[in-house]
C-alpha positions as CSV (number, residue, x, y, z in Angstrom):
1,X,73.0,80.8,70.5
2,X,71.7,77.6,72.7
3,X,72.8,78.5,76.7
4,X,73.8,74.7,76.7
5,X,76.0,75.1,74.3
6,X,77.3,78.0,75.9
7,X,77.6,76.7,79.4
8,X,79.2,73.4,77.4
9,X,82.2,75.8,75.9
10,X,82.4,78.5,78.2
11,X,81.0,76.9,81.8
12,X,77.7,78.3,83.0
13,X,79.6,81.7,85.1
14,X,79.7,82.9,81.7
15,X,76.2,82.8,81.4
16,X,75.1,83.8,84.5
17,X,77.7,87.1,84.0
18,X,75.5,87.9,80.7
19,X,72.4,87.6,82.7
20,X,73.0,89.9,85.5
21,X,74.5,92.7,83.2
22,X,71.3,92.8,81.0
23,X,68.4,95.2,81.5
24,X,66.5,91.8,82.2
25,X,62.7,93.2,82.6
26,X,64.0,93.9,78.3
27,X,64.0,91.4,75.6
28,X,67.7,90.5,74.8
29,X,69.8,89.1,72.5
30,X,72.5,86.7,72.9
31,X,74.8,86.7,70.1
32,X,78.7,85.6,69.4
33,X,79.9,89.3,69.9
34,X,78.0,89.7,73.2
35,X,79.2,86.8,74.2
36,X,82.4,87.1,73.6
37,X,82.3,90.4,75.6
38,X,81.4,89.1,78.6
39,X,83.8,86.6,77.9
40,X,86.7,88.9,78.1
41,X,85.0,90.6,81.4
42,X,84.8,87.4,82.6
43,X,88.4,86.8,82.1
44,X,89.5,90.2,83.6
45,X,87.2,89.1,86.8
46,X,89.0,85.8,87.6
47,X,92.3,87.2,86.8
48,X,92.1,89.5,89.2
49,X,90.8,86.7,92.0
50,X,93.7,84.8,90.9
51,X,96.5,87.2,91.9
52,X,95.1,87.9,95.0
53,X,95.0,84.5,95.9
54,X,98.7,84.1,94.9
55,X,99.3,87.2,97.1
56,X,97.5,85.5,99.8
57,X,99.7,83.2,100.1
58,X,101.7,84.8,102.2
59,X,99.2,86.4,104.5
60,X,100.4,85.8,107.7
61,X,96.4,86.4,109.2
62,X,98.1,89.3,111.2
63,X,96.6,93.0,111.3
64,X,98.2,96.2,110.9
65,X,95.3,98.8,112.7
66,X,93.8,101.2,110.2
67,X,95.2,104.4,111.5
68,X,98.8,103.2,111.1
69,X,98.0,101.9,107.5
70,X,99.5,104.3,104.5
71,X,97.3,106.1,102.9
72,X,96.7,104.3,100.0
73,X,95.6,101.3,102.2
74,X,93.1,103.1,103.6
75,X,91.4,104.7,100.8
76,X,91.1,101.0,99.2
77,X,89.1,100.6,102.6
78,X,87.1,103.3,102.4
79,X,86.0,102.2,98.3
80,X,85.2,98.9,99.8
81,X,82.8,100.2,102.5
82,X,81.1,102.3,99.5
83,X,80.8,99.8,96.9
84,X,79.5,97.5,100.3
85,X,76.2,100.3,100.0
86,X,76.2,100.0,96.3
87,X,76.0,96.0,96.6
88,X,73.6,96.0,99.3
89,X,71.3,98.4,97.5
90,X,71.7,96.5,94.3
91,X,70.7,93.0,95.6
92,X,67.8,94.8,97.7
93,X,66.5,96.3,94.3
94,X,67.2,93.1,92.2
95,X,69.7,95.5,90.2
96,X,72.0,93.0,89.5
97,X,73.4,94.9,86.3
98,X,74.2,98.1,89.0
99,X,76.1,95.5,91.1
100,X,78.2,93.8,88.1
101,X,79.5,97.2,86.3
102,X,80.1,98.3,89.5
103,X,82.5,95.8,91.0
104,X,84.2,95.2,87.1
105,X,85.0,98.6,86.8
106,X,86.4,98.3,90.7
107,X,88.5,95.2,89.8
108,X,89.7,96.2,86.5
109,X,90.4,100.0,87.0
110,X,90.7,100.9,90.7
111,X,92.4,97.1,91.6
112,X,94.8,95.8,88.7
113,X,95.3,99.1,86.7
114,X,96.4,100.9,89.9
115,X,96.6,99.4,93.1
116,X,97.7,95.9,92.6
117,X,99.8,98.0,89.8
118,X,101.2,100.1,92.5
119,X,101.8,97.7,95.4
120,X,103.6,95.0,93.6
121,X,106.9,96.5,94.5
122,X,106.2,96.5,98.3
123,X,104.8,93.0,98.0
124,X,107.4,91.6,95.7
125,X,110.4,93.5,97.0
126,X,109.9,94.9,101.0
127,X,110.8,92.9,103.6
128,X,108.7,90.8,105.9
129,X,108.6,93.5,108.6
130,X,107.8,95.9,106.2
131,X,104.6,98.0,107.3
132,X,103.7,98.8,103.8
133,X,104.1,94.9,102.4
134,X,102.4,94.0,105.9
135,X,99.0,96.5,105.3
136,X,99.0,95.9,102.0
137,X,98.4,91.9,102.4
138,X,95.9,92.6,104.8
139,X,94.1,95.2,102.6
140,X,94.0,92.3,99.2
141,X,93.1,89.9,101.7
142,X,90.2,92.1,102.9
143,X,89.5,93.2,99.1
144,X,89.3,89.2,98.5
145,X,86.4,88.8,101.5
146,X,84.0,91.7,100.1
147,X,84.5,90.6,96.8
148,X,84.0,87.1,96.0
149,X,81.1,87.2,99.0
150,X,79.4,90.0,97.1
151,X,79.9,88.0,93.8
152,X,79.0,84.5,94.9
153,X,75.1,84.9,94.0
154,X,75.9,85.9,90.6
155,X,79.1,83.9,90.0
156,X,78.7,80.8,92.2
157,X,81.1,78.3,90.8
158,X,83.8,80.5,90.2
159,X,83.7,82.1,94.0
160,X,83.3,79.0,95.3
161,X,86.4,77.3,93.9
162,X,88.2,80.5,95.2
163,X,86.6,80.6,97.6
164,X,87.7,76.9,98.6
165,X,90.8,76.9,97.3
166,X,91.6,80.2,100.1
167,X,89.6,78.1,103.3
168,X,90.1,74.5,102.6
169,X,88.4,74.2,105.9
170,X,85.3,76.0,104.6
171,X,82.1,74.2,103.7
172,X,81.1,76.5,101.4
173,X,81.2,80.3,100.6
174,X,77.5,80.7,99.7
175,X,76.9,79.6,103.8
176,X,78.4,82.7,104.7
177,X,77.0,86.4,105.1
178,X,78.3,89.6,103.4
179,X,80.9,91.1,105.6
180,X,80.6,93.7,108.1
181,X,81.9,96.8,107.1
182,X,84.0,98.7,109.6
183,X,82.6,102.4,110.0
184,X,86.7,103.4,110.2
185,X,87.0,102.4,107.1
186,X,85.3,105.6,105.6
187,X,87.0,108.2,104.9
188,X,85.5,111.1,102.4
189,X,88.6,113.8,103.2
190,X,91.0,111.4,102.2
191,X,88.9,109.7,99.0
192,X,89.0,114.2,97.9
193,X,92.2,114.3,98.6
194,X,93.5,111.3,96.4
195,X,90.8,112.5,93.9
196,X,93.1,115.1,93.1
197,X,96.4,112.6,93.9
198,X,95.3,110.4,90.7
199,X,94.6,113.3,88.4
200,X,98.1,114.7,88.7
201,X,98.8,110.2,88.2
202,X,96.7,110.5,85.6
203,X,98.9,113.4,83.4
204,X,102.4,111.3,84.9
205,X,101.0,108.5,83.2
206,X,100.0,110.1,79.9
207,X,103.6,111.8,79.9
208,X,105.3,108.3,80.1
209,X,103.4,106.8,77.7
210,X,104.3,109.0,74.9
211,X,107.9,108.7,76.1
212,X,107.3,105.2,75.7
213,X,105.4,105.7,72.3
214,X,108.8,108.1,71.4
215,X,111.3,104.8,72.7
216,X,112.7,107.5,74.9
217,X,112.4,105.0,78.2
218,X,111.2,101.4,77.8
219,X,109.4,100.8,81.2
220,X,108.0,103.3,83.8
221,X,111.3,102.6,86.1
222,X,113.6,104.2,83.1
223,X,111.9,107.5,83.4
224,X,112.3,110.5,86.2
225,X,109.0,112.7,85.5
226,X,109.5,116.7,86.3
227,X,106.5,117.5,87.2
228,X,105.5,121.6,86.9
229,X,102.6,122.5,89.2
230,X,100.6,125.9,89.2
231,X,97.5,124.8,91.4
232,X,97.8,125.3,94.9
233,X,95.1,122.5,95.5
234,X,97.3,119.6,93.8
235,X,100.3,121.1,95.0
236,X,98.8,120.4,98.9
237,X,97.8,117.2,98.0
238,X,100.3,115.3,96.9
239,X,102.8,116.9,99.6
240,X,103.1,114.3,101.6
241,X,102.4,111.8,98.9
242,X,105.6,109.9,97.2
243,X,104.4,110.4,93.4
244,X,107.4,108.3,92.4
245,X,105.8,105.5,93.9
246,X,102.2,106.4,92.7
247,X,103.6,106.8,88.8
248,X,105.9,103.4,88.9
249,X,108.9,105.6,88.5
250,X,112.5,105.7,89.9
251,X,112.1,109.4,90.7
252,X,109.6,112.1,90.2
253,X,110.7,115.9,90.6
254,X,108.4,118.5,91.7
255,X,108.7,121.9,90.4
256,X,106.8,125.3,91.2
257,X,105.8,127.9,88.3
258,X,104.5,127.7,84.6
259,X,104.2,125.2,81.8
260,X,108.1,124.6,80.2
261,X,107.6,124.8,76.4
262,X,107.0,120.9,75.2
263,X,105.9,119.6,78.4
264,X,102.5,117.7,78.3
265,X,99.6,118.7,79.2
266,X,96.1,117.5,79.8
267,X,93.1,119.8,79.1
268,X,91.1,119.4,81.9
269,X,93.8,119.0,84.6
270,X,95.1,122.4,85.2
271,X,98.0,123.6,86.4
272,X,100.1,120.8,85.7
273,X,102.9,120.0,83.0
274,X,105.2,116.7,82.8
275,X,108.4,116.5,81.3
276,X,109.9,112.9,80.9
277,X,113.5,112.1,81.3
278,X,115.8,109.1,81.7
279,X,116.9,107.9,84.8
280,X,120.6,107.1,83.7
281,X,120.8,110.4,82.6
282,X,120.5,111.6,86.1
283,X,123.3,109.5,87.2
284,X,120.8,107.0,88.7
285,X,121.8,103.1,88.6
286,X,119.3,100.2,88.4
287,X,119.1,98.1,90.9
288,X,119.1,94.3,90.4
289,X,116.2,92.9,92.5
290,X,114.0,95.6,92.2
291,X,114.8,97.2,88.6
292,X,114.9,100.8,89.8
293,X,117.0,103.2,89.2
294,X,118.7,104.6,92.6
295,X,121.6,106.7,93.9
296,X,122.5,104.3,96.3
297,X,123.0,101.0,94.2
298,X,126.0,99.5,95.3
299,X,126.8,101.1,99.0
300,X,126.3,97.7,100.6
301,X,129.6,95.6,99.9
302,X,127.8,92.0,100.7
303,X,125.3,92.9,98.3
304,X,126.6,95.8,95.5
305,X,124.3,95.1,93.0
306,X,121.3,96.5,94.5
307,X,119.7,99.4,96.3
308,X,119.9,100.2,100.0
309,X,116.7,99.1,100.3
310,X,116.7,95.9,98.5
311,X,120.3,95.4,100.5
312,X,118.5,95.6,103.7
313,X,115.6,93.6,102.9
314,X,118.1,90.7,101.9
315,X,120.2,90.7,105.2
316,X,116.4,90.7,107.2
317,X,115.6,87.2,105.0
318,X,119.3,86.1,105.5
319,X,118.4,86.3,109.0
320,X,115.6,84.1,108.7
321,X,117.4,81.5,106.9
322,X,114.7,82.2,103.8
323,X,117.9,83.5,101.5
């Protein structure tokens, strides 16, 4: 493979990606497979940029403080102050590969499989004064800042066109400095606690996919999991923690004792069995704008097609002449 060819097909951010996640003191090849690897990394990458700029869009510049955020806001803060050591340390050490895997498995797992997964009914759906929809801009907008700053050596074309196209104003991103991170934003109670929050996610999620495998529910919002828990230390932790809105479900019911007979299971999460049923058959109704199922679809006689929520959320933009 010539690298002009490459950076002729694929633009030279492809190139440069391959580069910095190679063991480059080694003698490597550069083939059509490996290429085409970091070509779908590469691809994953500015996906993920490109949603949060479209979610930036309606960032307002305002900012919710940290202690009032939910939780979930904050432990996205406190992964961004620890992948801010793993990316100083990296560039410090010229361990460029370190840095890379690091912030592609942040993106790709930790950002569009579960948090941007997660939040896009508050963004979508909440209102305007919404403190969820309002910390959750601020958070992507913050995730945006760290990220394409801590990228922009490695990937300078592609952070600078996003870069540009988020500051018009701005010269240039590679004339800034990293960001400062804000020692509030660490928090190692809350990262153990929703340690344990995403393994109970994590056997939710296994549960529905089967269903979906089974054509038992077609999307998450079909499903109400019941969720059996025998572990006192996932029990505590997702007490105050709406798992409904963690799994992308209408409903999730919590219940106390052993395993029921069928349920699933995962081996190394103990304590903890999932039983998948449908929403309807709970005498839940969908809702229109927000395609949950709810038991109070239809109270609101201006608007009887959707939820309470989604009902209020459409007077508040009637009132400011945006419905």
């Amino acid at each position: 493979v010539v690298p002009q060819d490459v950076i002729k097909q694929s633009g030279a951010d492809i190139l440069r990606l391959w580069v910095v996640t190679t063991d480059y003191w080694e003698d490597q090849r550069l083939g059509k497979n490996v290429l085409q690897t970091n070509i779908d990394a590469y691809r994953k990458l500015r996906n993920t940029i490109r949603w949060m700029l479209g979610t930036l869009a309606h960032d307002d510049g305002k900012n919710v403080p940290v202690e009032t955020m939910p939780e979930l806001e904050r432990l996205m803060l406190h992964r961004l102050s620890e992948l801010d050591e793993v990316v100083r340390q990296g560039y410090d050490a010229f361990e460029f590969k370190r840095i890379t895997r690091a912030l592609l498995d942040f993106m790709v797992v930790e950002l569009s499989a579960f948090y941007f997964d997660i939040r896009k009914d508050a963004l979508y759906c909440d209102g305007p004064s919404s403190l969820r929809r309002r910390a959750a801009v601020q958070v992507v907008r913050h995730l945006f800042e760290c990220l394409v700053k801590w990228l922009a050596p490695m990937l300078p074309f592609t952070t600078e066109e996003a870069w540009l196209d988020r500051n018009p104003e701005a010269v240039s991103v590679h004339l800034d400095q990293f960001p400062e991170i804000p020692q509030n934003w660490r928090n190692e109670a809350l990262a153990e606690k929703w340690r344990k929050v995403r393994q109970v996610r994590r056997v939710v999620t296994g549960a529905l996919e089967i269903a979906r495998a089974e054509k038992l529910i077609g999307s998450s919002l079909e499903a109400v999991p019941v969720v059996t828990l025998d572990d006192a230390a996932l029990e505590a932790a997702i007490a105050d923690v709406d798992m409904a809105e963690m799994a992308i479900t209408s409903n999730l019911v919590i219940k106390h004792g052993k395993a029921p007979e069928g349920a699933f299971t995962l081996d190394d999460v103990k304590g903890l069995a999932v039983v998948v049923e449908k929403a309807e058959d709970r005498g839940l109704t969908k809702c229109a704008r927000s395609w949950r199922y709810t038991a109070d679809v239809g109270q609101d006689p201006e608007f009887p097609d959707v939820s309470a929520r989604d009902a209020a959320v459409l007077h508040e933009l009637k009132a400011l002449g945006r419905l």
